[in-house]
C-alpha positions as CSV (number, residue, x, y, z in Angstrom):
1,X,21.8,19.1,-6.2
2,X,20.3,17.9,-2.5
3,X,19.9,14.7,-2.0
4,X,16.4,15.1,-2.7
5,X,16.6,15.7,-6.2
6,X,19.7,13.3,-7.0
7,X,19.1,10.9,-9.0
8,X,20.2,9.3,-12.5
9,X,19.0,8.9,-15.9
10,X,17.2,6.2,-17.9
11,X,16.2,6.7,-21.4
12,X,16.4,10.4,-21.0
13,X,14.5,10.3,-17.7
14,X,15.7,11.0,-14.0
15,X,14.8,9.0,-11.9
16,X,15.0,9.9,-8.2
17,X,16.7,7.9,-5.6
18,X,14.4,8.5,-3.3
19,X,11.8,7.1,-5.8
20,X,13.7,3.7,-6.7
21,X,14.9,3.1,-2.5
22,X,11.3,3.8,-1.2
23,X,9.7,1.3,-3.8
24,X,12.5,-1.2,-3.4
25,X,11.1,-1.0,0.2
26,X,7.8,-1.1,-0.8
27,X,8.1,-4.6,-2.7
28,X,10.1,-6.1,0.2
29,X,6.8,-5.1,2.2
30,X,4.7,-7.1,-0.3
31,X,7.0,-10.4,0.0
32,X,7.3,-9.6,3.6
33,X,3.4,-9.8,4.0
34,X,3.4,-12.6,2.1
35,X,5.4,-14.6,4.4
36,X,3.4,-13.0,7.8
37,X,6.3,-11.3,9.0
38,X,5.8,-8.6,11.6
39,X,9.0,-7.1,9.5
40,X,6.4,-6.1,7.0
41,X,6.1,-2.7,9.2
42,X,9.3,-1.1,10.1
43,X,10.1,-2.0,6.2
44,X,7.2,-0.4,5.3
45,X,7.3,2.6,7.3
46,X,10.9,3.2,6.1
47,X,9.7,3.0,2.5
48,X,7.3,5.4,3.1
49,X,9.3,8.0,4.3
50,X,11.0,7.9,1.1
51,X,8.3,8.1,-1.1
52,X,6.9,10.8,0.6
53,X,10.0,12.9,0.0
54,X,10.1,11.3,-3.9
55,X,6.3,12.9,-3.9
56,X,6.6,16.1,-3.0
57,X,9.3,16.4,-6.0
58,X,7.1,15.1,-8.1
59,X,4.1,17.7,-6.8
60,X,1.9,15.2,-6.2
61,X,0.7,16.3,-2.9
62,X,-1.8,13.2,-2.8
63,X,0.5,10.7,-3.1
64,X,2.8,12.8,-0.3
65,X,-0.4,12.7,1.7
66,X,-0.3,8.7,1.1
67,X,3.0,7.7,2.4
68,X,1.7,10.2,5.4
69,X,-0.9,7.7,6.1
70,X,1.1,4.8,4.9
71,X,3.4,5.6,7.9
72,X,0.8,6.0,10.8
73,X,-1.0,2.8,9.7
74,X,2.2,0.7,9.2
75,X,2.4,1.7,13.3
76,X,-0.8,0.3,13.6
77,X,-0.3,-2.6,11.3
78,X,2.7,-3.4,13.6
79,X,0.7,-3.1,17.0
80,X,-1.7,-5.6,16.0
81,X,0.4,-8.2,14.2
82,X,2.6,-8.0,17.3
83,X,-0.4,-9.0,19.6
84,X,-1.4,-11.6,16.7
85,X,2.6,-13.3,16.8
86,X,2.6,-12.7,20.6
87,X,3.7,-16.2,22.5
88,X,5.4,-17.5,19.3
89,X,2.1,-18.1,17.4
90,X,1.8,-17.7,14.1
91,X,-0.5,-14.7,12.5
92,X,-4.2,-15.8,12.3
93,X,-5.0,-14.4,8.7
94,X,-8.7,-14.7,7.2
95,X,-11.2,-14.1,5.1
96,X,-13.3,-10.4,5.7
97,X,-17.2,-11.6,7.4
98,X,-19.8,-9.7,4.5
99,X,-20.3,-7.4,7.3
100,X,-16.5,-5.8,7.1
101,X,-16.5,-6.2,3.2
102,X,-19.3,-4.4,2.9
103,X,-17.8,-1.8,5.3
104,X,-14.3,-1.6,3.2
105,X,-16.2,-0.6,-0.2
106,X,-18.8,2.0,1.4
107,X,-15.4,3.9,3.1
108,X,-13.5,3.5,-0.7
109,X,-17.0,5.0,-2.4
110,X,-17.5,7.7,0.0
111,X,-14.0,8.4,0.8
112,X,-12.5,8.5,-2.6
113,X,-15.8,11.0,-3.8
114,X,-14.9,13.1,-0.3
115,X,-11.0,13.2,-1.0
116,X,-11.4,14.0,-4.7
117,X,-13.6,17.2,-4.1
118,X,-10.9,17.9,-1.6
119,X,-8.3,17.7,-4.1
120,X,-10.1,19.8,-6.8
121,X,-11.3,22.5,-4.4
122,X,-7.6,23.1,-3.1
123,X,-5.9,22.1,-6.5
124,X,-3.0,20.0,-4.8
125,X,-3.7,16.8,-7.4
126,X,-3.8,17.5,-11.3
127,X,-5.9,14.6,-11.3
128,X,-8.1,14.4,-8.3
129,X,-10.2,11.4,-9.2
130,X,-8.1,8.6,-9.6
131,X,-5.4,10.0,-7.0
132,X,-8.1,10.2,-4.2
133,X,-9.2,6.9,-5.2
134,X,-5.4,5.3,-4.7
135,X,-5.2,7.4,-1.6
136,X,-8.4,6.2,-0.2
137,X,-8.2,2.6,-1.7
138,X,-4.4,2.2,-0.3
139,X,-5.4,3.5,3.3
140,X,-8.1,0.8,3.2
141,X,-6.3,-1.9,2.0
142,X,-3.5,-1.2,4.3
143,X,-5.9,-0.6,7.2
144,X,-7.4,-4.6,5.9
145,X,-3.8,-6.2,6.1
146,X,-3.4,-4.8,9.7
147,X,-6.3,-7.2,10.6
148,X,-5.1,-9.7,8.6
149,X,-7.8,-9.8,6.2
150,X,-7.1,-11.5,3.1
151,X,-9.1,-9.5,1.3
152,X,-6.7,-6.8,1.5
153,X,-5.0,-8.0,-1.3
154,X,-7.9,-7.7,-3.6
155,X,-7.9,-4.2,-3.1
156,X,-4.5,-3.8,-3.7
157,X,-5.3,-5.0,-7.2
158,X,-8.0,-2.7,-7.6
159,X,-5.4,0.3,-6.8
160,X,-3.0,-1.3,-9.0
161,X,-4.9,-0.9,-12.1
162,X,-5.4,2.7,-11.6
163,X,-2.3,3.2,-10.1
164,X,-0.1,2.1,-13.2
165,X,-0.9,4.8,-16.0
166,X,-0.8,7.2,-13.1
167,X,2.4,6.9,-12.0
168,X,3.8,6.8,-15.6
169,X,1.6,9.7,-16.5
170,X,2.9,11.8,-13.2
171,X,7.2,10.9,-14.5
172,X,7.7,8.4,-11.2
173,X,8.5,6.0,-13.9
174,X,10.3,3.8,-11.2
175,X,7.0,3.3,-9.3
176,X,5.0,2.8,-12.7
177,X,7.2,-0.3,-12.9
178,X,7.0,-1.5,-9.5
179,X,3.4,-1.0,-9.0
180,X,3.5,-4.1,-12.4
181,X,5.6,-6.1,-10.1
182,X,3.0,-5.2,-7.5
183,X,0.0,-7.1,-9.2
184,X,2.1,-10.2,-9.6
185,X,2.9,-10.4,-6.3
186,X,-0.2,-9.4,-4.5
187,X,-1.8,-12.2,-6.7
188,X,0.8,-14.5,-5.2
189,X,-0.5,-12.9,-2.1
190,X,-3.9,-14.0,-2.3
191,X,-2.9,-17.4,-3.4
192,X,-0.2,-17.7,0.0
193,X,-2.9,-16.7,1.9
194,X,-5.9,-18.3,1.4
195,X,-3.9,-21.4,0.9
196,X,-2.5,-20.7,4.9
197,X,-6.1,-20.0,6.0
198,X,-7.5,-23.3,4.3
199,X,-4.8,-25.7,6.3
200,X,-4.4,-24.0,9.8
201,X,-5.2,-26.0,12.3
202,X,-8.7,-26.3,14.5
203,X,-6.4,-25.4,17.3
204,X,-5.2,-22.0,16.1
205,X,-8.3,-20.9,14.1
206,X,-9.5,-17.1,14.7
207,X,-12.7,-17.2,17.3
């Protein structure tokens, strides 16, 4: 057995390593966020990795495909909050204009329609729908957080609900479970960060 495949057993289950390390890094991204750490990235990235190889064992080439973008955007992410932290200030977080909210759920539509015919036509997703939607929906939400939009974590919940029976469905039982602990913590999310928004300062609000 490589250490791709090892693993252990849990009600007559395996359960892959891989699976249960990359979503332990995955929640520490969630409370990282929470707390407007720029760790949030490298943690994230390094989850990612993991779950992509935890993905391909599982055949589900769209989720593979998501820690793929999961990793390029936590670069991203980590650029920006970087410049946003830069001089010891903390990140400026905020509320999406209609403008950009509008903009997040035409890509999420479109894309998630695009991706699913893309999945279907080249038969790498038993269920193309609802994994093109997480795949599109997580790219976007991720994308949000990297401009410190709070509404990022409303879009988290909207992947979470589809992203549950999923998970279970595809035998990733450990990221069934943690994308639960995921909805409770992104509402704790919202919560942290609208609060943060409503009392920062005149001094150090976003232009």
């Amino acid at each position: 057995m490589s250490w791709t495949t090892a693993g252990f057993e849990v009600f007559g289950q395996h359960v892959l390593w891989t699976d249960l390390a990359g979503n332990a890094g995955a929640l520490s991204t969630v409370w990282l966020a929470m707390r407007r750490t720029v760790w949030t990235w490298p943690v994230q990235l390094a989850g990612s990795v993991l779950l992509l190889v935890a993905s391909l064992q599982a055949h589900l080439t769209g989720n593979a495909l998501k820690q793929v973008m999961f990793g390029v955007l936590a670069i991203y992410g980590w650029v920006r909050w970087t410049r946003g932290v830069r001089g010891g200030h903390d990140l400026r977080v905020r509320p999406g204009t209609d403008l950009e909210r509008a903009a997040l759920i035409a890509v999420m539509v479109a894309g998630t329609g695009l991706v699913a015919l893309f999945f279907a036509a080249t038969g790498w997703s038993w269920a193309p729908l609802p994994d093109a939607y997480i795949f599109v929906g997580s790219a976007v939400a991720t994308y949000a957080q990297g401009r410190a939009l709070i509404d990022f974590w409303w879009i988290w919940v909207a992947v979470d609900l589809v992203g549950v029976p999923l998970a279970f469905t595809s035998g990733l039982y450990v990221s069934g479970v943690v994308y639960g602990i995921f909805f409770v913590l992104v509402m704790l999310g919202v919560r942290e960060w609208s609060r943060q928004y409503r009392t920062r300062t005149p001094e150090v609000a976003p232009a």
